[in-house]
C-alpha positions in Angstrom: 106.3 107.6 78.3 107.0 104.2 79.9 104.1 102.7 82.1 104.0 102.7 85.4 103.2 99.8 87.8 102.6 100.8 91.7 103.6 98.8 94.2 102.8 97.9 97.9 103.5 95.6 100.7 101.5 93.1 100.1 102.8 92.6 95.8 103.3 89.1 95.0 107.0 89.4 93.7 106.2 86.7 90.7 103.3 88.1 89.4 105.0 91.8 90.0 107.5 90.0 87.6 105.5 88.8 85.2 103.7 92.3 84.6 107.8 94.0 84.7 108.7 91.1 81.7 105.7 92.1 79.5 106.1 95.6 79.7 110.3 95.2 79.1 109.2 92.9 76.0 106.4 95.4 74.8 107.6 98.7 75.7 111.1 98.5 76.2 111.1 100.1 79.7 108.8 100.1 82.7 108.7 102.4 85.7 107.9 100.7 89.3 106.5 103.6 92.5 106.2 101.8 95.6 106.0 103.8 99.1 107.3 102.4 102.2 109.7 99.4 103.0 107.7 96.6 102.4 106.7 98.1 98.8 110.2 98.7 98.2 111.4 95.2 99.0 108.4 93.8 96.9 109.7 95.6 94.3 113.3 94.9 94.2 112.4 91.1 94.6 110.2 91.5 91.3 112.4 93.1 89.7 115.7 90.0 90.3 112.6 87.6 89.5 112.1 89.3 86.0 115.5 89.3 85.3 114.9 85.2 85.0 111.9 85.9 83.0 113.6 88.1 80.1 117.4 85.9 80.1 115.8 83.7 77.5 115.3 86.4 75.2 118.9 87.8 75.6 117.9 90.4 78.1 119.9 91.4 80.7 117.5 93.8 83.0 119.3 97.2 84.5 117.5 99.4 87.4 118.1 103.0 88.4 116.5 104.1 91.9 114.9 107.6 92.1 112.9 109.7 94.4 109.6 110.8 93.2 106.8 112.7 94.2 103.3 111.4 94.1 99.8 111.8 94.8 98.0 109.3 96.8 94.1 110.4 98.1 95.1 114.2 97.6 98.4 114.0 100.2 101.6 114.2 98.7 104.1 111.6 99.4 107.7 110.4 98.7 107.8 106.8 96.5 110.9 105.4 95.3 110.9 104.8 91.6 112.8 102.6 89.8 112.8 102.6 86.2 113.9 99.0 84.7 115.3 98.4 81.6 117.1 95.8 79.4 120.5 96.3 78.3 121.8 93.9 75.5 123.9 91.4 77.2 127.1 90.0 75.6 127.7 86.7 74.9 129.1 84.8 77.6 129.1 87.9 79.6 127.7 85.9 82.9 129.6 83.6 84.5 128.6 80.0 85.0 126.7 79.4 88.6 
């Protein structure tokens, strides 16, 4: 089972980042739950940020977007999940910027 870091509104995307790169490096594969907007766009920006973070090491970082439900003080709730992972990028594969 992949970890899971929760996120809200108020996430600072780099260090968000930071915690997505060491999982990617040390798991392989890291699961994000963030309810609402502002945890969703926390998230997404972590997750473009990390993508820097992991390049270096050959990484190329891939997310899928899911629906999920969790618990948060005993209420039920919808949190989008996205599951991040590295897929081994080819050689040359990006073009320059």
């Amino acid at each position: 089972m992949s970890d899971i870091l929760k996120v809200s509104a108020n996430s600072k995307p780099k260090s968000l980042a930071g915690a997505i790169a060491s999982v990617i490096r040390t798991e392989g594969i890291v699961n994000l739950h963030a309810v609402g907007a502002g945890a969703v766009n926390q998230a997404v920006k972590a997750v473009a940020i990390a993508r820097g973070y992991v390049a270096p090491n050959g990484l190329d970082l891939i997310c899928q977007f899911s629906f999920v439900e969790i618990t948060i003080e005993d209420a039920e709730r919808t949190a989008i999940k996205l599951t991040v992972e590295p897929r081994k990028r080819k050689r040359n594969a990006w073009p320059s910027e």
